[in-house]
N, C-alpha and C positions, 0 to 999 in steps of 0.2 A: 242647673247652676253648677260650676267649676267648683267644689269645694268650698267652704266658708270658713273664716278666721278673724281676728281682730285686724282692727287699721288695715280697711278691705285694698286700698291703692297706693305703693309708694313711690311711681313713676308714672308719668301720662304724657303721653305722645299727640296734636291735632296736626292733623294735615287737608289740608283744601275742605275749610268746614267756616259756612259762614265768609267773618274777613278776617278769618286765620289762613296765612299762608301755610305756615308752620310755625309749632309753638313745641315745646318739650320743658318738662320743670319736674320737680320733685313734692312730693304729698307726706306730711304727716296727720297720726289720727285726729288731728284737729287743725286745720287748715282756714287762713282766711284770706280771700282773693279782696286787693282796691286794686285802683287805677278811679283815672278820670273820666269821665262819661263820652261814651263810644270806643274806650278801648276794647269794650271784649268782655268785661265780667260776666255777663247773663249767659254769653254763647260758651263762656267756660264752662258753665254748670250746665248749659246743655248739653255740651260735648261728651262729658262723663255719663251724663242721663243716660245719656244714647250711646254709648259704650257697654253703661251696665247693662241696658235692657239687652243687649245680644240682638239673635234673633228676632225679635221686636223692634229694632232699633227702629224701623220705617214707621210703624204704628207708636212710636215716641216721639217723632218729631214731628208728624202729620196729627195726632190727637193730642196729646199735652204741650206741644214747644209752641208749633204753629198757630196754636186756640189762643194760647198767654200772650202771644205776640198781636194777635187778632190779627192771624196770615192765614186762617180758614180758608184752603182753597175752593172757593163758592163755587170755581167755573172750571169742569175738567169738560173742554172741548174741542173735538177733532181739530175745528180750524185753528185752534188758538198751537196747537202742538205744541205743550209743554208738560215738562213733567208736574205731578201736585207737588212733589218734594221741591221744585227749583232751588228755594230760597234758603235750604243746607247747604250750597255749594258756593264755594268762595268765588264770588264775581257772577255769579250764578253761569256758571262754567260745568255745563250738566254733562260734557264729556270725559269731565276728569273725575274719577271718584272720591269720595269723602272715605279718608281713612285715620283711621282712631287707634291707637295701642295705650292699654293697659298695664300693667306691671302688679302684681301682688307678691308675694312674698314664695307663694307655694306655685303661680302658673304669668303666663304672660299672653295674652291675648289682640290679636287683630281685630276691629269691626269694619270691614269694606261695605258703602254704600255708591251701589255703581246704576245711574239711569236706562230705563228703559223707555223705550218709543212707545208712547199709548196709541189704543186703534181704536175704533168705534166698535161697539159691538149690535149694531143697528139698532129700530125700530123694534120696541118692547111693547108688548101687552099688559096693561095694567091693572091688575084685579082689585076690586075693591068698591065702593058706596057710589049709584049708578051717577052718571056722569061723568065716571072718569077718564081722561083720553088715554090713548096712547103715548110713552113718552120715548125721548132716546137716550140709551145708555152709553157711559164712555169709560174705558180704564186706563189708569196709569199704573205704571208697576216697577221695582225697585227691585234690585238683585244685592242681597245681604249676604256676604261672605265672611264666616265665622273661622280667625285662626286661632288653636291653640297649641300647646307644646306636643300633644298627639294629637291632633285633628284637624283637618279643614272640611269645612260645609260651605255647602250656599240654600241658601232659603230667597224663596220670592214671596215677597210682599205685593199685593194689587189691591188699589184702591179704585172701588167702583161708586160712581154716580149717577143715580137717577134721577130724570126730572119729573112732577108729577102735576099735570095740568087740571084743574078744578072748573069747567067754563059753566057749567048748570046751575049757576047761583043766584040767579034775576042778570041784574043789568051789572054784576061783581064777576069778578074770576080772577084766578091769582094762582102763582106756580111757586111750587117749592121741592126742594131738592133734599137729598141723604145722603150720604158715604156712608159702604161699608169696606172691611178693610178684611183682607183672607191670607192665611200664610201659609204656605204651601216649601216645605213638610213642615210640619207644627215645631215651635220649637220654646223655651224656654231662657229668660233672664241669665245672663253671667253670674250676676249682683243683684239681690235684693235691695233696691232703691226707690227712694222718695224724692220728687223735687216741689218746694214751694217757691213759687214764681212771683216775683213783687206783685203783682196782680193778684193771684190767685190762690187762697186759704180754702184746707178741708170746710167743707160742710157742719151743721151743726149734728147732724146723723154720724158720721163719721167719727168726730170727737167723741160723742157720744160711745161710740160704739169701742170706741180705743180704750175709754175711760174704762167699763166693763170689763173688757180683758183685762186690763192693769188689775181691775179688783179680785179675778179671777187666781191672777199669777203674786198675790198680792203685794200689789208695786202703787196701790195709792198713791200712800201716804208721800214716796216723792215724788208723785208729782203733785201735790198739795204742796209741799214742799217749794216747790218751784215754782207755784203760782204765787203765793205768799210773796217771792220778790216784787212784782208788779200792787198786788192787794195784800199788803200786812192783816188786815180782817179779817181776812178769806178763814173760817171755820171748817169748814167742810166743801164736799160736792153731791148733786145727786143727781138720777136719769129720771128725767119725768118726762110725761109722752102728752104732748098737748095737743089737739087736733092730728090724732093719728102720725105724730112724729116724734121721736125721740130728740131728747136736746141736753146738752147740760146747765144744770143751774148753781148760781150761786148759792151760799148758805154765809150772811153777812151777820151778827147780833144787831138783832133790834129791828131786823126785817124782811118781809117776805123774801124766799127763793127766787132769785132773779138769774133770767138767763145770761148767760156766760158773755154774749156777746154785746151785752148793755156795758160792759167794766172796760169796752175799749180794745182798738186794734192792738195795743199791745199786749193786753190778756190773752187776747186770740192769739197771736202769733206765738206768744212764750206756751200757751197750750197744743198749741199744733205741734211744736218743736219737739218739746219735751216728749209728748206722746207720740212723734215719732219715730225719736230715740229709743222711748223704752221699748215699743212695741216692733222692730226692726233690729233684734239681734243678730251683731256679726256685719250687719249688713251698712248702707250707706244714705245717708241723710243730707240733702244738699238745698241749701235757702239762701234765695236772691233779697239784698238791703236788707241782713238780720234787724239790726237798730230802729226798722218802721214803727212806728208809734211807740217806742221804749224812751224814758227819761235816761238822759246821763248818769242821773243816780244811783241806778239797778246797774247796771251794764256789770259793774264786776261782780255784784250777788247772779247774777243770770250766766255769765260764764262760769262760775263756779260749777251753779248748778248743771249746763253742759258737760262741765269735765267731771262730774262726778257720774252723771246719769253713763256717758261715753263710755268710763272706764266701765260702770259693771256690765254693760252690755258687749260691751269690743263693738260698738257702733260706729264709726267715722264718720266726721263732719266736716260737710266745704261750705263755707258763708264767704256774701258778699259783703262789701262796706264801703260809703264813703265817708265814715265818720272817723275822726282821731281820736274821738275820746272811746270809740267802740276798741280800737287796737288798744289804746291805752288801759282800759280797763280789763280786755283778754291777756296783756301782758304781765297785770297786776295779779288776774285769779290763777295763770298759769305760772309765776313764777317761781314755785318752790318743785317745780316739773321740769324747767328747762327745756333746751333744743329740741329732744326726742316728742315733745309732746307737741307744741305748738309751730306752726311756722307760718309764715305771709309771704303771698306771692304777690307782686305789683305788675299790674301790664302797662306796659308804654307805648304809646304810639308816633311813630316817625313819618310821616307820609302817609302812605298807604301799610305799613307794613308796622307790627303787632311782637314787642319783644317783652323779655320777664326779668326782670328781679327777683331772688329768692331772698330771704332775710330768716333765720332761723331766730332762736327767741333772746341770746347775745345780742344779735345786730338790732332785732325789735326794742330793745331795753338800749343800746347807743342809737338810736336814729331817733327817737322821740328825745332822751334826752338830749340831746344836738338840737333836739329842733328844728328835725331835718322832714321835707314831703314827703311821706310815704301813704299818701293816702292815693 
């Protein structure tokens, strides 16, 4: 990791990623991306993903972008000759590279993601529970170029698939396959970073497990805090391990301990969120459709809560939205903060091609009240 500090990005740069030609705008520690759908929001907060991961960036868009997307590349094969990555490149244009620049305050960093030609690596031997065939293995591999203000690297990423053939089963058989993924020289994250995908929420393990450390560093209580906006009742929390897994439960008066994820996707999400923020110091936190299952009526008690959990952590936050009352109610908990704290980027889209709006928290405060689209 490049050093760590608060409000981790105040400039970002996309170039040929996704159906970003080029795009360039400005970041504050709490940032909110709209537009219309298929502008771009999601591959925004990928693009960062995959900036902060560094060196990972290939095993960030192939394991967590690609999965959310459900763009699992199932079939990495000689004849098909493509890269597993194709679908980061703009137009899927696998000869131009995907390039990302960063900006913090203390470094400024490039991430190049440039294709390689996969080759077969023949017929494999398949160890394992008898009947197993032979299968063939194939790689594809990505060349990740790391610039910073003293250094350039490159790392290789290769993603290998194997097929694994089952025929000894009576009159059944059936094939299935694995990717693993090797980075070759090992290397490490720019940015400590999180992305929640409209799709895809931590685990109950996970939360679990965040809650813990909170109790550890003792940071409960806000986030008790912060669930309270969604369940005013909310008492308490606690880890109980039911069928050999940890989970968290509610603690409601007047009734058994219920788990966390019976109170609804917007408990879940404001519990995901929050936990983290807290547990992601310095670092960056980015969630696609914040507003999923949250009522209008929370939205400025829940940004509050962001901006306070943000501030003691020096955590940065980039959320999606297409709601006007999610802006309006960020406008409302951030307004005694002003420009420095809040700002909204809008993408627009012209044809093919993907431009921004920046709006800092004056213009968020004239555009809502004008009654102007900025969603």
């Amino acid at each position: 990791m490049i050093g760590t500090m608060s409000w981790v990005y105040t400039n970002f740069e996309v170039r040929h990623f996704r159906g970003f030609e080029r795009l360039a705008f400005n970041l504050s520690p709490v940032t909110l991306v709209s537009g219309r759908n298929n502008t771009g929001k999601t591959a925004l907060l990928e693009a960062i993903f995959m900036h902060a991961s560094g060196p990972l960036a290939g095993a960030a868009a192939l394991n967590t972008l690609n999965v959310a997307r459900a763009l699992w590349p199932g079939l990495l094969t000689q004849s098909e000759g493509r890269s597993a990555w194709d679908s980061i490149f703009h137009n899927y244009e696998i000869q131009r590279p995907v390039q990302l620049v960063g900006k913090t305050y203390e470094w400024t960093a490039l991430v190049e993601l440039s294709s390689i030609d996969g080759s077969s690596l023949g017929p494999s031997a398949i160890s394992g529970s008898a009947g197993s065939a032979a299968g063939e293995t194939y790689s594809q591999s990505i060349k990740i170029t790391v610039e910073t203000d003293t250094d350039i690297k490159d790392y290789i990423q290769t993603a290998a698939q194997q097929t694994f053939s089952q025929p000894n089963l009576g009159p059944a058989s059936f094939q299935f396959g694995g990717i693993s993924l090797q980075l070759n020289p090992t290397g490490h994250p720019l940015v400590p970073c999180f992305i929640l995908t409209a799709r895809t929420r931590s685990n109950p393990v996970e939360l679990a497990q965040r809650y813990s450390n909170l109790r550890v560093v003792n940071r409960q209580d806000d986030f008790i805090e912060a669930l309270r906006v969604v369940e005013p009742r909310l008492r308490g929390l606690e880890v109980l391990v039911r069928d050999g897994q940890s989970s968290l439960y509610v603690d409601i008066p007047g009734q058994p301990p219920l788990p966390l994820a019976l109170f609804g996707e917007g408990m879940v999400t404001v519990a995901d969120l929050i936990s983290l923020i807290y547990s992601n110091k310095q670092g960056l936190v980015l969630i696609d459709e914040i507003e999923n299952g949250i009522h209008h009526s929370v939205l400025e008690n829940l940004w509050s809560q962001i901006k306070r959990a943000a501030r003691i952590t020096g955590t940065q936050v980039i959320a999606t939205t297409h709601s006007r009352e999610c802006m309006a109610a960020a406008q409302l908990a951030f307004r005694q903060d002003g420009e420095d704290m809040l700002k909204l980027v809008r993408l627009w889209r012209d044809d093919s091609e993907v431009s921004v709006t920046e709006y800092d928290w004056d213009q968020i405060e004239a555009a809502l009240d004008l009654n102007l689209e900025i969603r």
